[in-house]
C-alpha positions as CSV (number, residue, x, y, z in Angstrom):
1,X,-27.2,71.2,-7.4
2,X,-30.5,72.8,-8.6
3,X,-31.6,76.5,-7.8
4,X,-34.8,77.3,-6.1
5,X,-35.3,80.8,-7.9
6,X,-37.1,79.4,-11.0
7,X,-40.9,78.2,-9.6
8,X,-41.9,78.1,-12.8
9,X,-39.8,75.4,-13.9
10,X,-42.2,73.3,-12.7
11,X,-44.4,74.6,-15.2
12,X,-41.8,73.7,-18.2
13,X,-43.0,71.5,-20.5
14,X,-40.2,69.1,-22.1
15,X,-38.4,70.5,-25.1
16,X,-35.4,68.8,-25.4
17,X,-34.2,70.4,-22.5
18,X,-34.0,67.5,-19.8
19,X,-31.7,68.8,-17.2
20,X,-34.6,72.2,-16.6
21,X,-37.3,69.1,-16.2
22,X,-35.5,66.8,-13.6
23,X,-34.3,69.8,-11.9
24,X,-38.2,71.0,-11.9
25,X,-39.5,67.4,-10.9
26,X,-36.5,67.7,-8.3
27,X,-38.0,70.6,-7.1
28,X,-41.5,69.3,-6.8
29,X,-40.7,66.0,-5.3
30,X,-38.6,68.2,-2.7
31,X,-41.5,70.7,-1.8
32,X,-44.2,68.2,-1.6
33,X,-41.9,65.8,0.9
34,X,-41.7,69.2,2.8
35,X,-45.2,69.6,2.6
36,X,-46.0,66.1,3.6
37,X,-43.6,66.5,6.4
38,X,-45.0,69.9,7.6
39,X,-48.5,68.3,7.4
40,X,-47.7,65.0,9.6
41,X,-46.3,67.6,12.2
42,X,-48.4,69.9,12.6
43,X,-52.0,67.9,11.7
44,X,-52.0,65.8,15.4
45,X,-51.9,69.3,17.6
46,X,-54.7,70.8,14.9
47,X,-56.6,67.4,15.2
48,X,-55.6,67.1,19.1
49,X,-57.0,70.4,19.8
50,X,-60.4,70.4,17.4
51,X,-60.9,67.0,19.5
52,X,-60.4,68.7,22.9
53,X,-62.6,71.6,22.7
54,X,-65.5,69.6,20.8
55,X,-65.5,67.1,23.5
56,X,-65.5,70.4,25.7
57,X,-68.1,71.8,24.5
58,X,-70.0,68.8,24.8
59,X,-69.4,68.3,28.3
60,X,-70.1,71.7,29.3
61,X,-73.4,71.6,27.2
62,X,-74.1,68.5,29.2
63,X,-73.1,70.0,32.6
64,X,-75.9,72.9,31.5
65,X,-78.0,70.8,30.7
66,X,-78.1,68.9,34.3
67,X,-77.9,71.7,35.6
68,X,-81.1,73.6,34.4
69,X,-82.6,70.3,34.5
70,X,-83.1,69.4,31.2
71,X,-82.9,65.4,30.2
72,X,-83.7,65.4,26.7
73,X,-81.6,62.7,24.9
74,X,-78.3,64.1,24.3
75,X,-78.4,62.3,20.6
76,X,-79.6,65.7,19.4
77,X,-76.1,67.1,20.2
C-alpha cells in the first residue's frame, strides 16, 4: 500500500530511493486515471448543455428576427 499524504512525492527526483518514486508514479498514474475518469463524466452534460443553449440562442435570435421582420442572412450569426 502507498499513502496519499506526501504530494510532493511526485516531485522526488530518484536518489537511490526507488520504492518513494514508484509509490509517487503510483500516485500520479492513480490521480490522472481519476482525472481522466472525472473528465469523461462530467465533459458530455458541460458539452450537452453549451450545445443546447447555443442552439437556443440561435433560434430565439432567429424567432426575433422574423419576428421584427428582419431577413438578413443569418450567416452573420
Amino acid at each position: 500500500h502507498f499513502t496519499f499524504h506526501q504530494p510532493w512525492n511526485i516531485k522526488t527526483p530518484y536518489l537511490g530511493n526507488g520504492e518513494k518514486v514508484v509509490k509517487a508514479n503510483i500516485l500520479a498514474t492513480w490521480l490522472t486515471y481519476v482525472a481522466f475518469k472525472l473528465l469523461l463524466f462530467v465533459f458530455p452534460h458541460i458539452f450537452c448543455l453549451f450545445v443546447d443553449t447555443t442552439i437556443l440562442c440561435i433560434y430565439k435570435r432567429l424567432e426575433c428576427d422574423k419576428h421584427s421582420g428582419a431577413e438578413y442572412n443569418y450567416k452573420s450569426i
